[in-house]
PDB file of N, CA, C and O in Angstrom, chain B, residues numbered from 101:
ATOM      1  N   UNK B 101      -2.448  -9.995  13.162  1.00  0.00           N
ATOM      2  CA  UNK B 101      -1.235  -9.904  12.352  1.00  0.00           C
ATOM      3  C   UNK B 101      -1.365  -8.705  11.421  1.00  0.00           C
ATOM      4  O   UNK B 101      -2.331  -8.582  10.668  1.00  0.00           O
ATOM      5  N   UNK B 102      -0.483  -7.926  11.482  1.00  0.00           N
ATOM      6  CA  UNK B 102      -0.171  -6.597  10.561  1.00  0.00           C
ATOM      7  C   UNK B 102       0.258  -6.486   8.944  1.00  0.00           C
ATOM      8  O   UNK B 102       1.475  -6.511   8.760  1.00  0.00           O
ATOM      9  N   UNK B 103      -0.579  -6.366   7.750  1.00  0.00           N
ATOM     10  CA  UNK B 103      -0.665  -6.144   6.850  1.00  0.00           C
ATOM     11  C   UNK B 103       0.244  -5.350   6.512  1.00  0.00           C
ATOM     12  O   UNK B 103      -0.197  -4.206   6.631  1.00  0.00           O
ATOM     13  N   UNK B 104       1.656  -5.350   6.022  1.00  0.00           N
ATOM     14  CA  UNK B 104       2.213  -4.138   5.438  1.00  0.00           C
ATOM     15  C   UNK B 104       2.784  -4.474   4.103  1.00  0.00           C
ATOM     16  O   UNK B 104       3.079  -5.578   3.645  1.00  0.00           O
ATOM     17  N   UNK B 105       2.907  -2.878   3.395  1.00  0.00           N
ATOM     18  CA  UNK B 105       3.414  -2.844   2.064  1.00  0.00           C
ATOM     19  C   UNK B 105       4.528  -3.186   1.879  1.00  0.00           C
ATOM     20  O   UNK B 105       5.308  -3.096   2.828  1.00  0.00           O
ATOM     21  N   UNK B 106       4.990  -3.684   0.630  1.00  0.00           N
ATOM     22  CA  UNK B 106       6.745  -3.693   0.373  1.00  0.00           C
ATOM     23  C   UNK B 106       6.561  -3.440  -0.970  1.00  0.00           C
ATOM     24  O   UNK B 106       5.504  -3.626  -1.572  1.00  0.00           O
ATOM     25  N   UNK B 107       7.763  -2.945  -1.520  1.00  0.00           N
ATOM     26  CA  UNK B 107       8.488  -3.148  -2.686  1.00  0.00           C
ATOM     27  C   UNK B 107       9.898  -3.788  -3.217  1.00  0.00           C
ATOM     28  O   UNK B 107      11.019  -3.464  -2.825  1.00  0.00           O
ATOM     29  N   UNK B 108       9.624  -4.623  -4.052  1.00  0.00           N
ATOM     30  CA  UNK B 108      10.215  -5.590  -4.261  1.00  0.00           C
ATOM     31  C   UNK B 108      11.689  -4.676  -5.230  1.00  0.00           C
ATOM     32  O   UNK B 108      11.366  -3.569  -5.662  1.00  0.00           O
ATOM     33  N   UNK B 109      12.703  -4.989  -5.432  1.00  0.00           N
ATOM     34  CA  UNK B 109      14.154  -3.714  -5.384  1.00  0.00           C
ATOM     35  C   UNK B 109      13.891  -5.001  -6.697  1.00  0.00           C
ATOM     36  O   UNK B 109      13.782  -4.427  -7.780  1.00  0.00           O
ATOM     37  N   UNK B 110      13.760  -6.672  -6.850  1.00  0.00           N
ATOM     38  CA  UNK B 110      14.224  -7.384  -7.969  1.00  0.00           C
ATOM     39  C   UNK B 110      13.300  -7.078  -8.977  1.00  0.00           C
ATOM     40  O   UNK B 110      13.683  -6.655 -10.067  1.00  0.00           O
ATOM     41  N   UNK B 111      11.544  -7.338  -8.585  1.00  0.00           N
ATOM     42  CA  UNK B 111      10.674  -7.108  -9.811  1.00  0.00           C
ATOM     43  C   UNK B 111      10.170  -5.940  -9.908  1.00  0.00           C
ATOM     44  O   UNK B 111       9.254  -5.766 -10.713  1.00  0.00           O
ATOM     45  N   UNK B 112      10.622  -4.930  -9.156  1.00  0.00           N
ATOM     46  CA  UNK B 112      10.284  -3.360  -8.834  1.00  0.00           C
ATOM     47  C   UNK B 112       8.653  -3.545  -8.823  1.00  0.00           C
ATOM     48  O   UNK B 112       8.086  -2.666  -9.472  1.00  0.00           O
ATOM     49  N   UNK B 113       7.789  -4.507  -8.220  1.00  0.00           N
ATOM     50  CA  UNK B 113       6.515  -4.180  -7.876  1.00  0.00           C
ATOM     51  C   UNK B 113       6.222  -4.061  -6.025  1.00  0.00           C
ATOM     52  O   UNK B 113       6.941  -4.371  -5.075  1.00  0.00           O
ATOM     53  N   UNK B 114       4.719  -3.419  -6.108  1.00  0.00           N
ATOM     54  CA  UNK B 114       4.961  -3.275  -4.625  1.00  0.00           C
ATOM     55  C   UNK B 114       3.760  -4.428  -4.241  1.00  0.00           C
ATOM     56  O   UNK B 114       3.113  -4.916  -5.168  1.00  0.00           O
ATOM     57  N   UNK B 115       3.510  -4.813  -2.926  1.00  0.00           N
ATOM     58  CA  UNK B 115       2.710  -5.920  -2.638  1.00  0.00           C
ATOM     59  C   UNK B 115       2.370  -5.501  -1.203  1.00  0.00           C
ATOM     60  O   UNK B 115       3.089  -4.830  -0.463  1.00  0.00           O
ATOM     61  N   UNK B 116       0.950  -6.090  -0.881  1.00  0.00           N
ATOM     62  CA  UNK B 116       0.651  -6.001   0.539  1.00  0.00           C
ATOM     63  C   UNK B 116       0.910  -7.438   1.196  1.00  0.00           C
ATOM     64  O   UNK B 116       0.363  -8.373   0.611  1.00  0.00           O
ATOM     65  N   UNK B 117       1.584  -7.709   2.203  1.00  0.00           N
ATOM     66  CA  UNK B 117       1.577  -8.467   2.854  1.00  0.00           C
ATOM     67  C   UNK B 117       1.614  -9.265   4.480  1.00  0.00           C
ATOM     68  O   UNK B 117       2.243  -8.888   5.468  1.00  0.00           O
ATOM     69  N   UNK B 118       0.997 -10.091   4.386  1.00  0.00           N
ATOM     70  CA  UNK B 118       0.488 -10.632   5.896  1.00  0.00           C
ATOM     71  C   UNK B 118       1.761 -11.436   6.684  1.00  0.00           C
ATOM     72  O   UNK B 118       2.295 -12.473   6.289  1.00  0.00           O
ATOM     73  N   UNK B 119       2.118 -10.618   7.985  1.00  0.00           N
ATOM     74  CA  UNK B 119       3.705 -10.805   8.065  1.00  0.00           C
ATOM     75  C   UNK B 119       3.353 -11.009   9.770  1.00  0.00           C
ATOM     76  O   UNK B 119       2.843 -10.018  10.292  1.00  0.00           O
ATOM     77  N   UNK B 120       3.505 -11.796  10.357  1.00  0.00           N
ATOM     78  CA  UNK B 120       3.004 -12.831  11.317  1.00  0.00           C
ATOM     79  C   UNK B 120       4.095 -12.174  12.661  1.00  0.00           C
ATOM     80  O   UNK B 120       3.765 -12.570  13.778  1.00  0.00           O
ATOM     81  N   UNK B 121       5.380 -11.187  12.607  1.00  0.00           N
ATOM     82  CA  UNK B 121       5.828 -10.265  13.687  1.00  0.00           C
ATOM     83  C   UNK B 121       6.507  -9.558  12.933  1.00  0.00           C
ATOM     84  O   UNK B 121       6.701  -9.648  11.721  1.00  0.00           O
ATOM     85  N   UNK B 122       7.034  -8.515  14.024  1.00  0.00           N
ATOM     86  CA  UNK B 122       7.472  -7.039  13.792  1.00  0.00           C
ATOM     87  C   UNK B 122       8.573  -7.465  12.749  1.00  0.00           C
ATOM     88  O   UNK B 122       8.766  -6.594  11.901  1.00  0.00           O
ATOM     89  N   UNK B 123       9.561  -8.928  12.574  1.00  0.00           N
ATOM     90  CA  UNK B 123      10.547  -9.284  12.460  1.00  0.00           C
ATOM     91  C   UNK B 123      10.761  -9.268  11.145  1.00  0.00           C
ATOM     92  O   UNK B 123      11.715 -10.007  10.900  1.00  0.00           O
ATOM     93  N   UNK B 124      10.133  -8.556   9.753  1.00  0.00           N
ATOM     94  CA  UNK B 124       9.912  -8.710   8.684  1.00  0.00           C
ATOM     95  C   UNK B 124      11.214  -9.173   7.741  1.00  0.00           C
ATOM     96  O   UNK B 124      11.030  -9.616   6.607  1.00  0.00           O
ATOM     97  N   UNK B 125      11.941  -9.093   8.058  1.00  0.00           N
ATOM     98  CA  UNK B 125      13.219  -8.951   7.151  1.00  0.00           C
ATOM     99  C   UNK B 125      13.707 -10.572   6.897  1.00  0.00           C
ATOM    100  O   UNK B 125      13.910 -11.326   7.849  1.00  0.00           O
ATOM    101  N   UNK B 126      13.842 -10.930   5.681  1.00  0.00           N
ATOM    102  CA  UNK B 126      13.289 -12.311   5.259  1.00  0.00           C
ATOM    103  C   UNK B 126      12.074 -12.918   4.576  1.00  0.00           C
ATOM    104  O   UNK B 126      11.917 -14.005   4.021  1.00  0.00           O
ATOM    105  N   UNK B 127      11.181 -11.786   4.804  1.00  0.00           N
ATOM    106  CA  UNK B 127       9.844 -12.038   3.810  1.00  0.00           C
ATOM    107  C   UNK B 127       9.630 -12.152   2.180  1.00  0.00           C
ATOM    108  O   UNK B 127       9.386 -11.122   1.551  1.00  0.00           O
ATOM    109  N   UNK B 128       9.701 -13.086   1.685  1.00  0.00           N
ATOM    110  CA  UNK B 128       9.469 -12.898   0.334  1.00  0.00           C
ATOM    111  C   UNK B 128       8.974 -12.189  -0.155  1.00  0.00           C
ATOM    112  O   UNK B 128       8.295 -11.498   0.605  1.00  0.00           O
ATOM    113  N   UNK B 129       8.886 -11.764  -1.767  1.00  0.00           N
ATOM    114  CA  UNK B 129       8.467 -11.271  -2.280  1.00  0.00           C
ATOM    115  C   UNK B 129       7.109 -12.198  -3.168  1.00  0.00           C
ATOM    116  O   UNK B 129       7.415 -13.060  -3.991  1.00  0.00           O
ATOM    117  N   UNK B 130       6.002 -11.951  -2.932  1.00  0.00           N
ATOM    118  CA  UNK B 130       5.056 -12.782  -3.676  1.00  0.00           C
ATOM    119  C   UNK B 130       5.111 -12.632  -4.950  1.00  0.00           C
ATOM    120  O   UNK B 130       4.285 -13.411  -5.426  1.00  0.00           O
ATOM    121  N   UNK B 131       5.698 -11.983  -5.870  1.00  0.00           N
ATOM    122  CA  UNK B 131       5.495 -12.277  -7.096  1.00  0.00           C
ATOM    123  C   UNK B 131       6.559 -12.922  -7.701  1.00  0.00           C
ATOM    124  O   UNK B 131       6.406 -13.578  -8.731  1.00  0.00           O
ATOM    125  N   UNK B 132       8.031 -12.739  -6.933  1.00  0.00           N
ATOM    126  CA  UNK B 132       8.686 -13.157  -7.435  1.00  0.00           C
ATOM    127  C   UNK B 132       9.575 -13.961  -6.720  1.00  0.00           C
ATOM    128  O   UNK B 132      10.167 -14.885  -7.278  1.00  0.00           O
ATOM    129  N   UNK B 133       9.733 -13.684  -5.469  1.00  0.00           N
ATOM    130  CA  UNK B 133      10.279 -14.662  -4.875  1.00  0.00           C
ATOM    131  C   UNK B 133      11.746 -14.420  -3.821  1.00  0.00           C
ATOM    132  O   UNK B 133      12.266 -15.059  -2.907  1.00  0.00           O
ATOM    133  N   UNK B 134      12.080 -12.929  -4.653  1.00  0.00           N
ATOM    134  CA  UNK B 134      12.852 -12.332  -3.792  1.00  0.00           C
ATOM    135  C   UNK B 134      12.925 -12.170  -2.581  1.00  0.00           C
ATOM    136  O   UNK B 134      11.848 -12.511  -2.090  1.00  0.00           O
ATOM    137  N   UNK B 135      14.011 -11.639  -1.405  1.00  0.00           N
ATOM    138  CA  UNK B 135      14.313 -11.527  -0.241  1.00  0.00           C
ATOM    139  C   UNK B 135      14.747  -9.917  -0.160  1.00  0.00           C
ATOM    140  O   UNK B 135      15.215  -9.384   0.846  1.00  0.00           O
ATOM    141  N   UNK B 136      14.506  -9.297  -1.362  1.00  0.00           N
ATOM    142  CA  UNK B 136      15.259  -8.273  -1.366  1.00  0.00           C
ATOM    143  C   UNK B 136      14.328  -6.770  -1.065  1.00  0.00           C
ATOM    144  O   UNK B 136      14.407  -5.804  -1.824  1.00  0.00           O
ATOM    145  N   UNK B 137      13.510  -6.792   0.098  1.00  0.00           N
ATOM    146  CA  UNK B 137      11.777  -6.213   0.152  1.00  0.00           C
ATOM    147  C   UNK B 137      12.329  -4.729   1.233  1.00  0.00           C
ATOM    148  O   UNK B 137      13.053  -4.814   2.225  1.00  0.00           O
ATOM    149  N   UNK B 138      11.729  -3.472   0.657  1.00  0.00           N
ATOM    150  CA  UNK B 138      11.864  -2.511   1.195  1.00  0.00           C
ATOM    151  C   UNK B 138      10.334  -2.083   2.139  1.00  0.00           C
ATOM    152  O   UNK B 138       9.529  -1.746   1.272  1.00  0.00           O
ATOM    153  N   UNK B 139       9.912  -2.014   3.007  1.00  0.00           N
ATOM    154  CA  UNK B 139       8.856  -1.391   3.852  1.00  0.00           C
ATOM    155  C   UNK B 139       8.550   0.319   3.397  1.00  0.00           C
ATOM    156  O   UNK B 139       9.155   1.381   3.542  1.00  0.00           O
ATOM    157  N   UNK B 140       7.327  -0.093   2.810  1.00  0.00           N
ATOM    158  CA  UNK B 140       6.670   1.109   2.413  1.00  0.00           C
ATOM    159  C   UNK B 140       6.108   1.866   3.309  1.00  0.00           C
ATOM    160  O   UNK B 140       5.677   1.141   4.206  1.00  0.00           O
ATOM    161  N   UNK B 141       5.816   3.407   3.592  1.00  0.00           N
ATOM    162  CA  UNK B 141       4.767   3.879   4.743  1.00  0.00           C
ATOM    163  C   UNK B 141       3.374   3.201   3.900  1.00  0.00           C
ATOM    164  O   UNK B 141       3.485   3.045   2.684  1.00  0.00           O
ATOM    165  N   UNK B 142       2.662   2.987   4.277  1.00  0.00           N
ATOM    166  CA  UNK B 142       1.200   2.863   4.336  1.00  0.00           C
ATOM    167  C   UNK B 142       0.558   4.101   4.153  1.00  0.00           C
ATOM    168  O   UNK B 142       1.233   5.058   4.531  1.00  0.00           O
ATOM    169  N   UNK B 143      -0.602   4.379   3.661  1.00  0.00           N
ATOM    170  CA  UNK B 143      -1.821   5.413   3.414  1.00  0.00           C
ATOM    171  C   UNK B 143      -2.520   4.907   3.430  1.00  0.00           C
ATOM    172  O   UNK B 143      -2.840   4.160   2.505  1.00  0.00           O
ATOM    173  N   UNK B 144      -3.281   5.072   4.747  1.00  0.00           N
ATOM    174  CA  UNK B 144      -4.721   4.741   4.934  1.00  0.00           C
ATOM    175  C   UNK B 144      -6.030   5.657   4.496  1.00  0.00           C
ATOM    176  O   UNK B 144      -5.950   6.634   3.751  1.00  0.00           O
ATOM    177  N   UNK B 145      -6.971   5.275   4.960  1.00  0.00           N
ATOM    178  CA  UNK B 145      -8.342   6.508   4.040  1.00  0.00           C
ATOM    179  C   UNK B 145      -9.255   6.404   5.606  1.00  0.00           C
ATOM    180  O   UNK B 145      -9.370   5.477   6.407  1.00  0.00           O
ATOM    181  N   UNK B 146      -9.587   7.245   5.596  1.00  0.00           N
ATOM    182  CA  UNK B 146     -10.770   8.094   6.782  1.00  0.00           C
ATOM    183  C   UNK B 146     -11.797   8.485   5.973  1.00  0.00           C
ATOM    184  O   UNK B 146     -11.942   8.735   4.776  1.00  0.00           O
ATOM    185  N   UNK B 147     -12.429   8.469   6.898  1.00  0.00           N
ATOM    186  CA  UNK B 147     -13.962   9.131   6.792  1.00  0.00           C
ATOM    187  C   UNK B 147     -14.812  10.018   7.797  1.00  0.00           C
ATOM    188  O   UNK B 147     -15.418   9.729   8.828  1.00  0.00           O
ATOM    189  N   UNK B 148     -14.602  11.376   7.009  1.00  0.00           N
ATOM    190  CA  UNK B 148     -14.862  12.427   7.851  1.00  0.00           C
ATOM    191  C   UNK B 148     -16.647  12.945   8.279  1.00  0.00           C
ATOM    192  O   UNK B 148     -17.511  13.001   7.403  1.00  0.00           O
ATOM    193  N   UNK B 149     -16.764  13.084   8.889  1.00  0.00           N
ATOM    194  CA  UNK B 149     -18.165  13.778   8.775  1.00  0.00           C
ATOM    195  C   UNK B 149     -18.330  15.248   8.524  1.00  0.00           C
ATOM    196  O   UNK B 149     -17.206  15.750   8.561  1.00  0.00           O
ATOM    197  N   UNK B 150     -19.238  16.145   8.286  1.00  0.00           N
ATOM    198  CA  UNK B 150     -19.051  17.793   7.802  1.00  0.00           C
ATOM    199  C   UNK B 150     -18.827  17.706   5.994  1.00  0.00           C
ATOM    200  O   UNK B 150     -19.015  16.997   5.006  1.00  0.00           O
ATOM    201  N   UNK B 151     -18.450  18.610   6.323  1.00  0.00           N
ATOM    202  CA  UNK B 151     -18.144  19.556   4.741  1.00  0.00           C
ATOM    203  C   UNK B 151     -16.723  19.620   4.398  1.00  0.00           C
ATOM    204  O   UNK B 151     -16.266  20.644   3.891  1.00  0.00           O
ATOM    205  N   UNK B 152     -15.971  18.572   4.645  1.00  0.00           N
ATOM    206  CA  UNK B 152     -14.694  18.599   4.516  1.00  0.00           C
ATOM    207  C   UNK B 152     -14.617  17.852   2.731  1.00  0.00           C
ATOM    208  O   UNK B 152     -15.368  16.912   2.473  1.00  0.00           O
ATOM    209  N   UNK B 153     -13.735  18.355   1.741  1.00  0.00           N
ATOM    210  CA  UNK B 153     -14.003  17.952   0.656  1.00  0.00           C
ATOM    211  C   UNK B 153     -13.595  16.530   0.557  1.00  0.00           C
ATOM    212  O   UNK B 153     -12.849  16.176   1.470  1.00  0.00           O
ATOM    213  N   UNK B 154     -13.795  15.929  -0.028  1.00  0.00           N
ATOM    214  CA  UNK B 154     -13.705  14.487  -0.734  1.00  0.00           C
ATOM    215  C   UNK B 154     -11.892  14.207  -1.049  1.00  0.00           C
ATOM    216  O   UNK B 154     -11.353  15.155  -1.619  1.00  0.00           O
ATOM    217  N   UNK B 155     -10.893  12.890  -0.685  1.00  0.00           N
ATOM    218  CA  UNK B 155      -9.862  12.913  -1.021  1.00  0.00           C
ATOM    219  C   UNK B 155      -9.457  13.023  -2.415  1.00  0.00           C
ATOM    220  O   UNK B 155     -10.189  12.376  -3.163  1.00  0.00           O
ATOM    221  N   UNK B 156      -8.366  13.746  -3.072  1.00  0.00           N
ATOM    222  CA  UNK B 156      -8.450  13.809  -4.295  1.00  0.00           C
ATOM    223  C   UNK B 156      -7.200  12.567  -4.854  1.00  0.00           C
ATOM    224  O   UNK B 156      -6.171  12.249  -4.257  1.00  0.00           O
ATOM    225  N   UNK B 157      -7.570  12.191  -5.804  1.00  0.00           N
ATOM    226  CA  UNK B 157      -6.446  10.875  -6.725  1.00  0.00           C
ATOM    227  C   UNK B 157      -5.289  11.953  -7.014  1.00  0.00           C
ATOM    228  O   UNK B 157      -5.354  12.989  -7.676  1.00  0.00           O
ATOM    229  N   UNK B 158      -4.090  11.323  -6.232  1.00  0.00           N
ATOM    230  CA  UNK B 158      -2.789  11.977  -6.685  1.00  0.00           C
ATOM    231  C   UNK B 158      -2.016  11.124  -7.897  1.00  0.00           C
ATOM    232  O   UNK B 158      -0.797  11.102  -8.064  1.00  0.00           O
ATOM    233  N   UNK B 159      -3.052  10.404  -8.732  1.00  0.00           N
ATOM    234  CA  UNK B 159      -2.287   9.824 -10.189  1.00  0.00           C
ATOM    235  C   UNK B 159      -1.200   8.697  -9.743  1.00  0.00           C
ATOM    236  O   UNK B 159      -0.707   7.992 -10.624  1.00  0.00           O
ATOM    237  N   UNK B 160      -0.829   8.525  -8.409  1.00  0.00           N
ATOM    238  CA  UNK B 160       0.126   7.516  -8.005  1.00  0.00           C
ATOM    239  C   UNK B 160      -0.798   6.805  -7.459  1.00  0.00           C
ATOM    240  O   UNK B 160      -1.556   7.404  -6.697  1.00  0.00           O
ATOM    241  N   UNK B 161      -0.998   5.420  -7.666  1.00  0.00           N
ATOM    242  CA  UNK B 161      -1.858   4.241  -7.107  1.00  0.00           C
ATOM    243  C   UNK B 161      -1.552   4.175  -5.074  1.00  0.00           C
ATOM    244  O   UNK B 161      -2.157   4.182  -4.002  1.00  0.00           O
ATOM    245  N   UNK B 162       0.155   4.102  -5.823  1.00  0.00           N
ATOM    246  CA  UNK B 162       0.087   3.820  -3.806  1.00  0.00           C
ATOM    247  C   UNK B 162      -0.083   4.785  -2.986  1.00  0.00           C
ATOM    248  O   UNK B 162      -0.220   4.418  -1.818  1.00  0.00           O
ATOM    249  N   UNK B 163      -0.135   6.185  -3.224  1.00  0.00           N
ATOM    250  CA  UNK B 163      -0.595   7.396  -2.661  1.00  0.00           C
ATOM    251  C   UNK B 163      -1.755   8.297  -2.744  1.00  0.00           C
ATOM    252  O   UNK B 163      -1.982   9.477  -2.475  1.00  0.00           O
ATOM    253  N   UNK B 164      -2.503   7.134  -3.292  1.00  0.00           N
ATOM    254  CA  UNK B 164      -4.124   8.150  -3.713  1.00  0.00           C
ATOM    255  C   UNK B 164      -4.856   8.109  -2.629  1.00  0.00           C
ATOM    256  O   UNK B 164      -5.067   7.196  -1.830  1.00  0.00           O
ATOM    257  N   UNK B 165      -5.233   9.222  -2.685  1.00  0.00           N
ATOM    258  CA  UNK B 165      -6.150   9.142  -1.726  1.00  0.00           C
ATOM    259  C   UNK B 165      -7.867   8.735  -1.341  1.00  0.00           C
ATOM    260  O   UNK B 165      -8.653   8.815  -0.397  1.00  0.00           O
ATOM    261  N   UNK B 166      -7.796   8.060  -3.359  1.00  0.00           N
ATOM    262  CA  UNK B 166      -9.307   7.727  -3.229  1.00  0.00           C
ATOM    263  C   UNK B 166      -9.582   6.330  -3.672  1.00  0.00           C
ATOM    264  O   UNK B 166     -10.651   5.725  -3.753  1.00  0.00           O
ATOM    265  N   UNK B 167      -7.935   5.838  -4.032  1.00  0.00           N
ATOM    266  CA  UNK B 167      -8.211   4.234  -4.661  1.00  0.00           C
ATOM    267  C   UNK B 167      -8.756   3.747  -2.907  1.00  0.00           C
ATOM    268  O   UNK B 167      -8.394   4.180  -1.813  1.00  0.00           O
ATOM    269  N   UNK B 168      -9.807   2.625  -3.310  1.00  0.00           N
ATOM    270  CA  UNK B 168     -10.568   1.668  -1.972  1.00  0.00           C
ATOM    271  C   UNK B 168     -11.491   2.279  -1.638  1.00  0.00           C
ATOM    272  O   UNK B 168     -12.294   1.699  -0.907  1.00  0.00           O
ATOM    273  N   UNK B 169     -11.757   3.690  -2.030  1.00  0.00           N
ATOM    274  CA  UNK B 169     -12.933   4.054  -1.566  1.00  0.00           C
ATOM    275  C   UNK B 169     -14.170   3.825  -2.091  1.00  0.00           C
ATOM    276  O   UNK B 169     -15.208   4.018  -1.459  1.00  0.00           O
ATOM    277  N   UNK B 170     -14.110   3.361  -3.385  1.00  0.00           N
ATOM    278  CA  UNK B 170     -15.184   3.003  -4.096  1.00  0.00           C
ATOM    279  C   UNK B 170     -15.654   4.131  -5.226  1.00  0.00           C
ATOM    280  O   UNK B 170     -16.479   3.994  -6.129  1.00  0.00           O
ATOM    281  N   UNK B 171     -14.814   5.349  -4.857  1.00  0.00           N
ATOM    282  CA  UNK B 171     -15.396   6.613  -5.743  1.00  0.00           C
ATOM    283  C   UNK B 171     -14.840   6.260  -6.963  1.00  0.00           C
ATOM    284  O   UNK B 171     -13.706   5.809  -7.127  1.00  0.00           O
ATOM    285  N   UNK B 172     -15.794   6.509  -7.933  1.00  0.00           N
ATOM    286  CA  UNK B 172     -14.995   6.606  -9.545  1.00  0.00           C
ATOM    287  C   UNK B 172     -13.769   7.218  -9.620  1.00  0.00           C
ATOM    288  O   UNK B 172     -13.740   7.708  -8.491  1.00  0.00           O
ATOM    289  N   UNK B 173     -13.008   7.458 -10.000  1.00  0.00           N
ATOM    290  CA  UNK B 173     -11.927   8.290 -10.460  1.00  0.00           C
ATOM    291  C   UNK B 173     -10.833   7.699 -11.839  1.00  0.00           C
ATOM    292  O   UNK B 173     -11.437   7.017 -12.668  1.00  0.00           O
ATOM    293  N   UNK B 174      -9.631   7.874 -12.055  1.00  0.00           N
ATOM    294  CA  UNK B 174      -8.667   7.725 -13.003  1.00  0.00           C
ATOM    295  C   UNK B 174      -7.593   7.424 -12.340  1.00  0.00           C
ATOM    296  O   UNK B 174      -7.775   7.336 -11.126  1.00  0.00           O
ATOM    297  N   UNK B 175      -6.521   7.232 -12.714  1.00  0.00           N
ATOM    298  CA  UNK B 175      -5.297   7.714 -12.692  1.00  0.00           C
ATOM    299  C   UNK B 175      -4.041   8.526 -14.049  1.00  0.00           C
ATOM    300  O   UNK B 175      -2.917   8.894 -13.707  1.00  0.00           O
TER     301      UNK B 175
END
């Protein structure tokens, strides 16, 4: 079963969630309860081998490229 993001349009937060077919539309919103859920793209993280530099934190949580990796950073 496929893990995807939403954002919620009622409590404007976003959430990952475990959505059992392609058929998403109807899925609550876990924090609040809404029906009202937009499908986020996803950003996943790789791991390169070489000398390729390290992903850098773009200050947006859902678009960083280093939140999950375990590296220190900020936002």
């Amino acid at each position: 079963m496929p893990i995807y993001e939403f954002h919620c349009e009622k409590c404007n937060k976003d959430s990952e969630i475990l959505v059992r077919s392609s058929n998403w539309e109807g899925t609550k919103c876990p924090l609040c309860g809404s029906t009202k859920l937009s499908k986020k793209l996803s950003v996943f993280a790789s791991s390169a081998s070489g000398n390729e530099s390290a992903p850098s934190c773009s200050g947006v949580p859902s678009s960083c490229g280093r939140c999950g990796t375990g590296k220190p950073h900020s936002h």
